[in-house]
N, C-alpha and C positions, 0 to 999 in steps of 0.2 A: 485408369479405366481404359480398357482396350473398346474400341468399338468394330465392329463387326459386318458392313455393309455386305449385303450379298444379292444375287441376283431377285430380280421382284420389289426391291426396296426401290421407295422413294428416292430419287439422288436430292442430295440437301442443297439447297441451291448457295451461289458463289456470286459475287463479285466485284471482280480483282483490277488492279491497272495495269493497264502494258504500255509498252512504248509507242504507241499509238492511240491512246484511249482508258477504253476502259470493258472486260468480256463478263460478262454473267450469265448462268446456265438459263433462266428465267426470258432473257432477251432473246433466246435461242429455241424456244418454245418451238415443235413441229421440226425441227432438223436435229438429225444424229449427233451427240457428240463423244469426242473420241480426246477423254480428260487423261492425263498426264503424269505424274508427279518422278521430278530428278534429283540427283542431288544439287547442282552446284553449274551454274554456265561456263562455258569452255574448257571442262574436263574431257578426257577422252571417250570413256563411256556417255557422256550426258548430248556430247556434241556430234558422235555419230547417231546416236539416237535422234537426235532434232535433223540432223542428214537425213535419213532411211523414213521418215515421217515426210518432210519436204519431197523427197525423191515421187513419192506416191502422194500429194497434195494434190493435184489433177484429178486421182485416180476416189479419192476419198471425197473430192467436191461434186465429181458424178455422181456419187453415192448416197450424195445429200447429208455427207459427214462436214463436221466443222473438225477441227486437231486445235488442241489447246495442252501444253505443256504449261506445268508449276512448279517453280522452287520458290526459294525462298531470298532471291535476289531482286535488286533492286527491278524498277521497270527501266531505266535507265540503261543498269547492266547488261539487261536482255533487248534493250537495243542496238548495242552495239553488239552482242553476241548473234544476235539475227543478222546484222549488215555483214560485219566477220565473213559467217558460214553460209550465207545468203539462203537464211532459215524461210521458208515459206509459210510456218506455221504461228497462232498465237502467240505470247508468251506469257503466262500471266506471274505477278508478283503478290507473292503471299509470304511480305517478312514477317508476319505476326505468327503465323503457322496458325491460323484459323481456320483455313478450308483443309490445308492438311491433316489438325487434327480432327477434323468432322469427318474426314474420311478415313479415317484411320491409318495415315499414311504418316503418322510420324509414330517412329519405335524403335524399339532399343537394338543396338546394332553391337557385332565385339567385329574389334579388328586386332590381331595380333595383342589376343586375351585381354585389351582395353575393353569396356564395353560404355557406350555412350547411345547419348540420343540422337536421332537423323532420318533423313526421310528415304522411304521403303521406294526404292523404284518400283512402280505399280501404274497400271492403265485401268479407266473405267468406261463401259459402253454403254452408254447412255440415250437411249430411245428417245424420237419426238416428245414423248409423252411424261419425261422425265424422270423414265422407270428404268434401273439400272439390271444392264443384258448381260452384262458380263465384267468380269472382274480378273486381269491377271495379277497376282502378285512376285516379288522378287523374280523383276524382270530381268530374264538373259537378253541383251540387245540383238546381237546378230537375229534375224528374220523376225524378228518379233512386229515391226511396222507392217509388214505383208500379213503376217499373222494377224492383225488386227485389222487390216483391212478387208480380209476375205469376210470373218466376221460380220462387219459391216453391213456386205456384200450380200449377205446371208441372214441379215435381218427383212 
């Protein structure tokens, strides 16, 4: 079963532990948030993207944005993955792929004609009010954090 979120829907609410606690869309009620999902912490792709999100943390807490990244790693993991890269944003842990699959962020993926399951690099914009603004999917990293911050910007 594919699910389908698109803008105007409901975001399903989440939450997750992180190496600080614990984030949920619900607790977040009235502030933007700017939800996530990567493959795997301290991959190349995954760790410039938590960069380029950190870089604009300033820029996105003006905005009245919260930045919350998921995978499917420990909270732990993403602790020391944040200390590492001196990540400035969330990081929530979803080893069950719960809130993944509610978003439809986990799907079938081929790499050199294998095809398996893993999760869609995909952002979600998530208004006060918990109603989803925007949706990119198979995210290209380069500018993509500024891209989503103008957004924002623009809500």
């Amino acid at each position: 079963m594919t699910i389908d979120l698109k803008p105007g829907d409901k975001a399903p609410d989440f939450d997750l532990p992180t190496d600080t606690g614990r984030v949920s869309l619900s607790a977040l009620t009235g502030r933007t948030v700017v939800l996530y999902f990567y493959p795997k912490d301290d991959t190349p792709g995954c760790t410039t993207e938590g960069k380029d999100f950190s870089a604009l943390a300033e820029d996105f807490a003006k905005a009245g944005a919260t930045v919350i990244g998921v995978s499917k790693d420990t909270a732990a993991k993403h602790g020391k993955f944040r200390a590492k890269h001196d990540l400035k944003v969330e990081l929530g842990s979803d080893a069950e792929s719960d809130v993944i699959e509610r978003y439809g962020a986990w799907v079938e993926k081929k790499l050199y004609g294998r095809e398996y399951m893993g999760i869609d690099r995909s952002t979600w914009l998530i208004d006060g009010e918990g109603i989803i603004r925007r949706v990119w999917r198979k995210v290209k990293v380069g500018g993509h954090a500024a891209e989503v911050l103008k957004a924002v910007q623009d809500l």
